[in-house]
LOROVO-151302 format. One record per residue (C-alpha): residue in one letter; x, z, y. Coordinates in steps of 0.5 Angstrom, whole numbers, padded with zeros to 4 digits, always signed. Each point is the difference from the previous one (the first is absolute). Last residue first. Layout:
<rs>
aXZY/...
</rs>
This chain:
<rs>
x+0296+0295+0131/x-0004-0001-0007/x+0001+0002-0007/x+0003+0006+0001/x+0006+0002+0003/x+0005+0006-0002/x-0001+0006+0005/x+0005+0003+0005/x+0002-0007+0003/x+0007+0001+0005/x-0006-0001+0007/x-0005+0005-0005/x+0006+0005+0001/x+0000-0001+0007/x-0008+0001+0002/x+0000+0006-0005/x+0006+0003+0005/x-0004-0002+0006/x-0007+0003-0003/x+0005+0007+0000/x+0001+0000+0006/x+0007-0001+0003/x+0003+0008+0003/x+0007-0002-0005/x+0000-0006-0004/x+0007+0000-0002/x+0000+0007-0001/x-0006-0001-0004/x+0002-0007-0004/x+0006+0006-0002/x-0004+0005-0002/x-0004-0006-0005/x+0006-0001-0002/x+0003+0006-0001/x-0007+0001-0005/x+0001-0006-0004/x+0007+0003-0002/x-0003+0006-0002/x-0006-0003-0003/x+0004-0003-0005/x-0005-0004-0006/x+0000-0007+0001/x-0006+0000+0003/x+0003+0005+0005/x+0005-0004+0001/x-0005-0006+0002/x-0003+0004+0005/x+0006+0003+0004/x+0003-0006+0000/x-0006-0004+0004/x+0000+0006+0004/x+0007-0001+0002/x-0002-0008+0001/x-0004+0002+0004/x+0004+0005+0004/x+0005-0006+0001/x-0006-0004+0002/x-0001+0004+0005/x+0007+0001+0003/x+0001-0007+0001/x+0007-0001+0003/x+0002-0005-0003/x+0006+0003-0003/x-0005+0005-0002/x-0005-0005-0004/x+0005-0003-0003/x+0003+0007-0003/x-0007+0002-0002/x-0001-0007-0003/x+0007+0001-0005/x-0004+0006-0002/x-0007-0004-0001/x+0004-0006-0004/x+0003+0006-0004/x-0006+0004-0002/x-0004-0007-0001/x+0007-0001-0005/x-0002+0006-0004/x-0007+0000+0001/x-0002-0007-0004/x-0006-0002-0002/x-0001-0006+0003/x-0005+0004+0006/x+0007+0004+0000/x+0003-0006+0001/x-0005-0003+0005/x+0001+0006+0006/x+0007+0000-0001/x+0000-0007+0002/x-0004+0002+0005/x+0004+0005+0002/x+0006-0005+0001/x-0004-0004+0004/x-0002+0005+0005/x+0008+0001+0000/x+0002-0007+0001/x-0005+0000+0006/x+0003+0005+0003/x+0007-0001-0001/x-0001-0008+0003/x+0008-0003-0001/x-0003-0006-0001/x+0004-0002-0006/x-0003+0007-0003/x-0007-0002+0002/x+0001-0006-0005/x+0003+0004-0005/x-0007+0004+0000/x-0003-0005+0000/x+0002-0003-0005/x+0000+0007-0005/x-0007+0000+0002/x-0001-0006-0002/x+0003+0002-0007/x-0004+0006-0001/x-0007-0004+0002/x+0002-0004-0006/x+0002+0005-0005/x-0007+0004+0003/x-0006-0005-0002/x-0005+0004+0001/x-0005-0005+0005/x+0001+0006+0006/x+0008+0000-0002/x+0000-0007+0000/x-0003-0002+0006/x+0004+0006+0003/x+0007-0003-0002/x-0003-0007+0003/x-0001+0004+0007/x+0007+0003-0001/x+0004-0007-0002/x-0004-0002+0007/x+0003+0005+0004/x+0007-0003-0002/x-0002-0007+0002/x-0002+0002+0007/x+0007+0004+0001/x+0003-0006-0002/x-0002-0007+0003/x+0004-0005-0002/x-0004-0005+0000/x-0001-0001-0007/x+0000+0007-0001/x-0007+0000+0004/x-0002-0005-0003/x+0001+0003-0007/x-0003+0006+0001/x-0007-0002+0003/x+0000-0004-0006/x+0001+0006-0005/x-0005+0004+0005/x-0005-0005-0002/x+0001+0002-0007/x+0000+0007+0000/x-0007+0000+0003/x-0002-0006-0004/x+0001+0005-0007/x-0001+0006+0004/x-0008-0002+0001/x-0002+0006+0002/x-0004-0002+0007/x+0006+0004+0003/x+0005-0005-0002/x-0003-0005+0000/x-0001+0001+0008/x+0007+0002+0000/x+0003-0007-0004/x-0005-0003+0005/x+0004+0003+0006/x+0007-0001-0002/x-0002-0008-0002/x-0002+0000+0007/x+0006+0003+0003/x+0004-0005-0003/x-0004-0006+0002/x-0001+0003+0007/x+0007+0001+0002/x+0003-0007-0004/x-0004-0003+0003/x+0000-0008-0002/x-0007-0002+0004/x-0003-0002-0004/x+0002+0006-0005/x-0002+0005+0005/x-0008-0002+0000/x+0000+0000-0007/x+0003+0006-0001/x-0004+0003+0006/x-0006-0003-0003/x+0002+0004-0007/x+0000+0007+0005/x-0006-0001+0003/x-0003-0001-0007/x+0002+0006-0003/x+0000+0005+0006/x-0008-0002-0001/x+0000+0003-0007/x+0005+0005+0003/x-0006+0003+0004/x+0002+0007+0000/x+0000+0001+0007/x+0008+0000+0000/x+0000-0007-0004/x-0005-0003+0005/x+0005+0002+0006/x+0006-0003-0004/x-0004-0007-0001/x-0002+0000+0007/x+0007+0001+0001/x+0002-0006-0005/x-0004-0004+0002/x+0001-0001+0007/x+0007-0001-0001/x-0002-0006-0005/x-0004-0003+0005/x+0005+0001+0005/x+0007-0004-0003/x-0007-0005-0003/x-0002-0002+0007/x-0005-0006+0000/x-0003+0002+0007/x-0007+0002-0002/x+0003+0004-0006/x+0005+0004+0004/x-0005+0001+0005/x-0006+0003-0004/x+0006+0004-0004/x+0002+0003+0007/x-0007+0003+0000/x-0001+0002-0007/x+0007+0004+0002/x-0003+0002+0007/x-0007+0002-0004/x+0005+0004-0005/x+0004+0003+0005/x-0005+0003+0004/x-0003+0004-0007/x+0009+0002-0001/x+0001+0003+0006/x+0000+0006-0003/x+0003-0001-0005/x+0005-0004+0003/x+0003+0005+0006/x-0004+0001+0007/x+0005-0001+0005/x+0005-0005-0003/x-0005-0002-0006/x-0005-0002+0006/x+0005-0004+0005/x+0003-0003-0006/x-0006-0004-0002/x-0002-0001+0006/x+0006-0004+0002/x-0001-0004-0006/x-0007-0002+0002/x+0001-0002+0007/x+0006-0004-0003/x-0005-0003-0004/x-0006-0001+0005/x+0005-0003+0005/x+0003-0006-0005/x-0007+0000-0002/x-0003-0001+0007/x-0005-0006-0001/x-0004+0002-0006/x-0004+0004+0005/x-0003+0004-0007/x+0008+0003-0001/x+0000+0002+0008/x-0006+0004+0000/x+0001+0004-0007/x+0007+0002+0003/x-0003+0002+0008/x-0005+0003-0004/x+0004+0005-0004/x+0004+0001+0007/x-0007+0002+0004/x-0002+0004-0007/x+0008+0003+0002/x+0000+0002+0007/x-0001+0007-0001/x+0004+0001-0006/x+0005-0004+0003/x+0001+0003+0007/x+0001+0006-0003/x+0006-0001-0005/x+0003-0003+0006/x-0002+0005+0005/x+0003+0005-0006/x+0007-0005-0001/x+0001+0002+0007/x+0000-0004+0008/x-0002-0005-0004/x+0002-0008+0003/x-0004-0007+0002/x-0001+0001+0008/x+0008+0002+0000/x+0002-0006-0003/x+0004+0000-0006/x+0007-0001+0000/x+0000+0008-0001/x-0004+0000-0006/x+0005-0005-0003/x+0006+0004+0002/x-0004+0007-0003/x+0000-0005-0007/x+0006-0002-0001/x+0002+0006+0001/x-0003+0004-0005/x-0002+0007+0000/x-0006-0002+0004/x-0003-0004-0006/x-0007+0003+0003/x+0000-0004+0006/x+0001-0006-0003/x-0008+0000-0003/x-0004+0000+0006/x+0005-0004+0005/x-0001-0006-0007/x-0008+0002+0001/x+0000-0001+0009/x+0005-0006-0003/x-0006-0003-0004/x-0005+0002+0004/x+0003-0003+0006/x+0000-0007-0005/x-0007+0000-0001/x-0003+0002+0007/x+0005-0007+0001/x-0003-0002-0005/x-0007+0001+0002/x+0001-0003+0007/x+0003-0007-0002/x-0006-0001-0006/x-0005+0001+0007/x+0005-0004+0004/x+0000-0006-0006/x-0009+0001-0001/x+0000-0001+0008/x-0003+0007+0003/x-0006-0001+0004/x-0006-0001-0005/x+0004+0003-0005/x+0002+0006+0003/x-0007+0001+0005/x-0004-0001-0007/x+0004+0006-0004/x-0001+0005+0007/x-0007-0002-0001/x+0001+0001-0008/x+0004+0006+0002/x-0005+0003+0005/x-0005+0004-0004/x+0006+0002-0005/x+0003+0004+0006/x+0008-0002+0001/x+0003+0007-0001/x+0006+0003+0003/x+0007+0003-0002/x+0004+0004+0005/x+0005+0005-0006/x-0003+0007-0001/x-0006-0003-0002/x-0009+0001+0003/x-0001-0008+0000/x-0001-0002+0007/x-0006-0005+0000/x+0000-0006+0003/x-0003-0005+0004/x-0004+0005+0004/x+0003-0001+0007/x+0005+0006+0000/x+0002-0001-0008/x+0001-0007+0002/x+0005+0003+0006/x+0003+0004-0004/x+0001-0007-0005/x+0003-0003+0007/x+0005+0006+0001/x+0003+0000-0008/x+0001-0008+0001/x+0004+0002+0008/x+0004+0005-0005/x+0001-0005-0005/x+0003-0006+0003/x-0005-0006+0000/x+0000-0006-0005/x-0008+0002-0001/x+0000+0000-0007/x+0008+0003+0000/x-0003+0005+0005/x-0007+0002-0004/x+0004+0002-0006/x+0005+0005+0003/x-0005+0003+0004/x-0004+0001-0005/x-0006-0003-0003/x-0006+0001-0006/x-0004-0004-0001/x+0001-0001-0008/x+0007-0005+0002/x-0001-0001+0008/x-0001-0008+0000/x-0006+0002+0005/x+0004+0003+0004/x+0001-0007+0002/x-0006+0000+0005/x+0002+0006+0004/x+0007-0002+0001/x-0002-0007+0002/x-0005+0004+0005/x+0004+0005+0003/x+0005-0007+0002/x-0006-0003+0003/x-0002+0006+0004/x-0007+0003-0002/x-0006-0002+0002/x-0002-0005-0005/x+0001+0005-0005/x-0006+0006+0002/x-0004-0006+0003/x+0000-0003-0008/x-0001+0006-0003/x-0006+0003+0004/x-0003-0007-0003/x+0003+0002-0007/x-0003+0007+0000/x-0007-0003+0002/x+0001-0004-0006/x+0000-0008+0001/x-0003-0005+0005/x-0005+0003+0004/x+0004-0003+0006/x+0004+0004+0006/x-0004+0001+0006/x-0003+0007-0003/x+0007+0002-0001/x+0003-0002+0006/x-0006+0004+0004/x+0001+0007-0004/x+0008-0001+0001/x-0001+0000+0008/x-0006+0006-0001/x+0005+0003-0002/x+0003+0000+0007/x+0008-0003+0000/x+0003+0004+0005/x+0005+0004-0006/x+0000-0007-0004/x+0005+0002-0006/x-0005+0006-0002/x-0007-0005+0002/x+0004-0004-0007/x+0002+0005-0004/x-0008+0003+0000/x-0001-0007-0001/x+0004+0000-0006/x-0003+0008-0003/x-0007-0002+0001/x+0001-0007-0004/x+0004+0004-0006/x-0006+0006+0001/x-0005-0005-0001/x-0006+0001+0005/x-0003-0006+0000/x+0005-0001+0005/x-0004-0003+0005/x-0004+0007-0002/x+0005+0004+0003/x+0002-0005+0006/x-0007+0001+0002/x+0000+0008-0002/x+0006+0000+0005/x-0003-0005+0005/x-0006+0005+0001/x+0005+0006+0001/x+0003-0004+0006/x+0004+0006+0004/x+0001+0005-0006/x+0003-0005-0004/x+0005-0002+0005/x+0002+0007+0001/x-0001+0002-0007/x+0008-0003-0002/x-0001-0007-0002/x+0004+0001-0007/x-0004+0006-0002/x-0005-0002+0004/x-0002-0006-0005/x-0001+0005-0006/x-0005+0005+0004/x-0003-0007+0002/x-0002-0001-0007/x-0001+0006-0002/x-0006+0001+0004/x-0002-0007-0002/x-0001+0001-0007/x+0006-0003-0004/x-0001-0006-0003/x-0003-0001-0008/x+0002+0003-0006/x-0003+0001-0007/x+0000+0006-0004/x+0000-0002-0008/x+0000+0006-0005/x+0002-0004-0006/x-0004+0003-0007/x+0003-0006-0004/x+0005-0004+0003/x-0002-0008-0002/x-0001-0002+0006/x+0004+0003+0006/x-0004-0002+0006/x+0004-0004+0005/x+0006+0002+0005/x+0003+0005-0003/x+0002+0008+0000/x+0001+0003-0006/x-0001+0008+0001/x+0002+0003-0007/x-0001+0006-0003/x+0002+0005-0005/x-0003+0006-0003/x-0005-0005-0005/x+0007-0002-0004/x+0001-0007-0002/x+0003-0002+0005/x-0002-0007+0003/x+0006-0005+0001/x-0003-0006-0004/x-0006+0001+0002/x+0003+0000+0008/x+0003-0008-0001/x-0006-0002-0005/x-0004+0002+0006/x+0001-0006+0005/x+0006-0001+0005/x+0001+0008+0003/x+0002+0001+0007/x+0003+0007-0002/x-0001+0004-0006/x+0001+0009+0001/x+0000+0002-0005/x-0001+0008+0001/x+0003+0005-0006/x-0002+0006-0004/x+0004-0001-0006/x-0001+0001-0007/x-0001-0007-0002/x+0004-0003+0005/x+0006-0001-0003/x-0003-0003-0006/x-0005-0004+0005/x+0006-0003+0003/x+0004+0000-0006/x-0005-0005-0004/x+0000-0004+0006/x+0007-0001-0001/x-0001-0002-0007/x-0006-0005+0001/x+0004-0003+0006/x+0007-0002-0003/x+0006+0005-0001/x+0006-0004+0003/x+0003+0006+0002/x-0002+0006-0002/x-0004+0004+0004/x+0001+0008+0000/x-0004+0004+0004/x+0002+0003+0007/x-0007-0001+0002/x+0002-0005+0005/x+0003-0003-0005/x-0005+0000-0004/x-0004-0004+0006/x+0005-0005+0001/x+0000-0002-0007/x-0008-0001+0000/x+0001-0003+0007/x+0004-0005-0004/x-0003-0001-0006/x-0006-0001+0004/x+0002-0006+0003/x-0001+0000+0007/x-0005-0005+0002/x+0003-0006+0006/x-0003+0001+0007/x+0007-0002+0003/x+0000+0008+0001/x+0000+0001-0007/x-0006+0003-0003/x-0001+0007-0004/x+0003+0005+0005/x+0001+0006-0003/x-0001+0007+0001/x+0000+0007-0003/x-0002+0006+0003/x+0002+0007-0004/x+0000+0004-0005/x-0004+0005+0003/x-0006-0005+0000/x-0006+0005+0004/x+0005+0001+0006/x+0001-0007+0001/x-0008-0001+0002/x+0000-0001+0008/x+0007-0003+0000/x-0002-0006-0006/x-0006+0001+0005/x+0003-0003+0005/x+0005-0004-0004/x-0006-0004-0002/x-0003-0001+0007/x+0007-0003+0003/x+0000-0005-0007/x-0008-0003+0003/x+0002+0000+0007/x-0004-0006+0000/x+0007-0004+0001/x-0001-0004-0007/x-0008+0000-0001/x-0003+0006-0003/x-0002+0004-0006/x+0003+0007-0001/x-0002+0001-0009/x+0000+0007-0002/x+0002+0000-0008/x+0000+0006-0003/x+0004+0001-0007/x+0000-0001-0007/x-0005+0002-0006/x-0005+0004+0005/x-0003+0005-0006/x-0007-0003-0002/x-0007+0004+0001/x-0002-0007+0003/x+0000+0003+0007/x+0007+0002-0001/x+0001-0007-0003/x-0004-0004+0006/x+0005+0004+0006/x-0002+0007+0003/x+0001+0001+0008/x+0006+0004+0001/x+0004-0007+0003/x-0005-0003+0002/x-0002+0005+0005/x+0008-0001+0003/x-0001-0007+0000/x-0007+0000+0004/x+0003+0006+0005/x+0006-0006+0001/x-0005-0005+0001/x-0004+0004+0005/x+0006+0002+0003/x+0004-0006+0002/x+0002+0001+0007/x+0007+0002+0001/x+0006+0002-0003/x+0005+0003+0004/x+0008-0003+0001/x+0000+0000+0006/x+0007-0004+0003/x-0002-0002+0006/x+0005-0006+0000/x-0002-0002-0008/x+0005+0003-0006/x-0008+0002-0004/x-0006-0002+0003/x-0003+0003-0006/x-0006-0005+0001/x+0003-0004-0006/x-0002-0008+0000/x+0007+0000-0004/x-0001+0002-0008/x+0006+0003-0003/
</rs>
């Protein structure tokens, strides 16, 4: 969130209340029940209240937002939700991307790739019946917040920005100046203590209003007189009047608060400008800075004492560089920090991330000892004590990770790090979160990796980018799109000659056809498929693909065909020795002759089945072949029969629900396709 924050949270006096402000806060409050253009027009409000907080980075504006956030959130039951709509660097966030952060936060589904029209729609959606807070930080201009407004009058949202939002109509604007005196010397003692200000009132409300009042600057003299026990506050007040009028008075507070630091602290302090999204930790700020982590962990205290930082309130140390001070910080870096020290000081952040994601996810393979050896190799500092640390400590520095890949990709200059940054990722989250879910962050990682392996010449890369953002296009139901991924794969592993991504290109285009409905190229693409993977010996997958052919033909009617795939897949299951899906493929076979018209041998292949499916052990498929059994010989007239198999699926079955018997007769098939999957 936007960092002028007065909260003061993390720094050394540790009070936390919120001052001043109360004219403004009485102003947005009113604003709140006063009535809008439409109501006065005789119109229902057709979205959302909007109250706008104005100001200057480091007025405080964010610190106000959150107070009346806290003062109103017993109106909105349904919760406060924030975003941040600016990156530390000062770049918009993309809409798409808060507009997915905010379902998730509202435990709503977003598909991974939808676009910006489609989550928007969600979120309002979502929001319809809800009474929720938004609350927008550090917005860039209006068509950010428009576009996020809910369409429900119970909702509201507080946006917080430097400027007007033009264009948002029926905005309520507040726009902040400093603090009034009184709160300005309250802030000051709370790092100075009261003696220091008791003693010399005059040079507090003079040192007050060389700050203009500006909570950030405030925050940063009071660390100053705070690091200076015998210093006077009139010492700080002098110096600042003796500085030149260049600049802001947040940035001339700066540069006497920076100058005063111990080379070393200063060189950290600076290169925390690298920090991916503004956020740091130990961990990262001792690769930047090339220290050990617990002298890093004791430098950012001391930041967060002097007004530098922010502690963010986590269960893991995180702190937050503020958003008034990463240009300056930004301007220190690249004025004192050559282009290569700055480029080395990245990739070493960049490759302690990687083995920290590599540490992340080998925790969770345990059970091997290939795996437990090489956590142990690994340095103490880089370790999990649990899988669950593990798992929190990706959850709660995953918009810092996300941004560290986007980072790396625009450098253009750290592809071989970026990559494994990537791939390390990848893992870590499907480790810990499982593909589904991790599948939105997945997406933005694959695009990312597909950026890399066009700007490198990587065709080995490209064709793998494509085929997983193929996979998570199918899954959403974009198979035109998948489509189009899948042939570029094609294209792309055929340059290179592999036979990995060629193979499974063709495989994944017969199923995109297959389930746009086009059976006759379905059952086609799964043909070539079949034979590369013949060609190269490779068994198994050929005769899962004579079943994939088998269903094509079975959806388009033709059943002599699907037959005779079945009975090669089955063969080849029997040449592998794989029971289990010898027997599944043996109900499909009796699925399609009784399609055919051909009970008797249906009743047989379903018989033949059973026995299968109990070699390999499969009880529910045993008890859904017995209903399967049970149903076509009460259509052929003997219900008695029928009937001790359907006692027989029972016992098999025992306390299982009845949806979890439906669920296994539908894996055998228990009704005759149409004419589309």
């Amino acid at each position: 969130m936007e960092t002028g924050d007065v909260r003061l949270t993390g720094h050394a006096a540790g009070d936390s209340r919120f001052l001043g402000r109360t004219r403004e806060l009485k102003e947005l409050r009113a604003d709140i029940e006063r009535a809008g253009l439409d109501t006065l027009a005789g119109r229902k409000p057709p979205r959302a209240r909007v109250l706008l907080i104005a100001g200057r980075p480091g007025s405080g504006r964010t610190a106000l937002a959150e107070e009346l956030a806290r003062q109103v959130a017993g109106r909105y039951p349904d919760g406060v939700l924030r975003a941040r709509l600016t990156d530390a660097d000062g770049t918009p966030v993309p809409v798409e991307r808060t507009a997915r952060d905010l379902l998730a936060a509202l435990d709503e589904d977003a598909p991974a790739g939808a676009g910006e029209d489609d989550l928007t729609d969600a979120l309002r959606t979502a929001l319809a019946d809800r009474r929720a807070l938004l609350l927008l930080d550090d917005a860039a201009d209006a068509g950010q917040v428009g576009a996020l407004l809910p369409d429900s009058p119970d909702c509201l949202v507080v946006a917080v920005s430097e400027g007007p939002l033009t264009g948002i109509p029926d905005v309520r604007p507040c726009t902040l100046g400093g603090l009034d005196a009184k709160s300005g010397v309250e802030l000051l003692s709370r790092y100075t203590g009261s003696v220091r200000i008791t003693v010399d009132p005059r040079a507090a409300e003079g040192l007050a209003e060389e700050c203009q009042g500006q909570p950030a600057a405030l925050m940063l003299a009071g660390g100053w007189l705070a690091a200076r026990p015998k210093a006077a506050v009139s010492d700080l007040a002098k110096q600042l009047r003796a500085e030149d009028d260049e600049g802001t008075a947040l940035s001339r507070v700066f540069r006497l608060a920076y100058a005063a630091l111990p080379a070393t602290a200063a060189r950290v302090l600076r290169l925390l400008a690298l920090a991916p999204a503004g956020l740091v930790d130990p961990q990262s700020a001792s690769a930047l800075a090339g220290c050990s982590v617990g002298s890093a962990r004791a430098t950012l205290d001391d930041f967060v004492a002097l007004g530098f930082l922010h502690a963010v309130d986590s269960p893991l140390p995180q702190y937050e560089v503020p958003g008034c001070l990463h240009p300056l910080l930004r301007v220190l870096v690249e004025h004192h920090e050559r282009p290569a020290e700055r480029r080395l000081a990245g990739a070493r952040m960049l490759e302690r991330t990687v083995r920290l994601l590599q540490s992340c996810r080998v925790i969770t393979e345990t059970d091997s000892p290939q795996a437990r050896q090489k956590l142990l190799d690994m340095p103490r500092a880089l370790r999990f004590p649990t899988p669950r640390a593990a798992a929190e400590w990706l959850r709660l520095t995953r918009p810092a990770l996300l941004a560290s890949a986007r980072l790396a990709v625009a450098d253009g200059e750290l592809d071989t790090l970026a990559r494994r940054l990537m791939s390390q990722l990848v893992r870590a989250m499907v480790a810990h979160v499982g593909t589904q879910a991790a599948a939105p962050d997945l997406y933005v990682i694959h695009n990312l990796v597909l950026d890399v392996a066009e700007r490198r010449n990587l065709p080995r890369e490209r064709a793998a980018a494509l085929l997983n953002l193929g996979d998570l296009d199918a899954r959403t139901g974009r198979t035109d799109d998948a489509l189009g991924r899948y042939r570029a794969a094609l294209d792309a592993g055929r340059e290179v000659n592999d036979p990995y991504a060629t193979g499974r290109a063709m495989e994944s285009v017969g199923g995109a056809y297959l389930e746009l409905g086009d059976f006759d190229r379905a059952a086609d693409w799964f043909g070539r498929a079949l034979a590369e993977r013949l060609a190269r010996g490779e068994r198994a997958d050929a005769a899962r693909l004579y079943g994939r052919i088998a269903a094509a033909h079975t959806y388009a009617g033709r059943y002599g065909e699907a037959l005779r795939n079945w009975r090669s897949a089955i063969a080849g299951h029997r040449k592998l020795g794989d029971v289990a899906a010898q027997a599944r493929a043996m109900s499909e076979l009796a699925r399609v002759q009784e399609y055919a018209g051909r009970p008797e041998e249906s009743l047989r292949s379903c018989r033949e089945a059973v026995e299968w499916a109990r070699r390999a052990d499969d009880t529910r498929l045993q008890a859904a072949l017995h209903l399967r059994i049970a149903d076509t010989l009460e259509r052929l007239g003997d219900p008695a029969s029928a009937g001790l198999h359907r006692g027989a699926a029972e016992r098999l079955l025992g306390e299982e629900p009845d949806d979890a018997v439906e669920t296994d007769k539908a894996l055998v098939g228990d009704s005759k396709p149409e004419t589309s999957p």
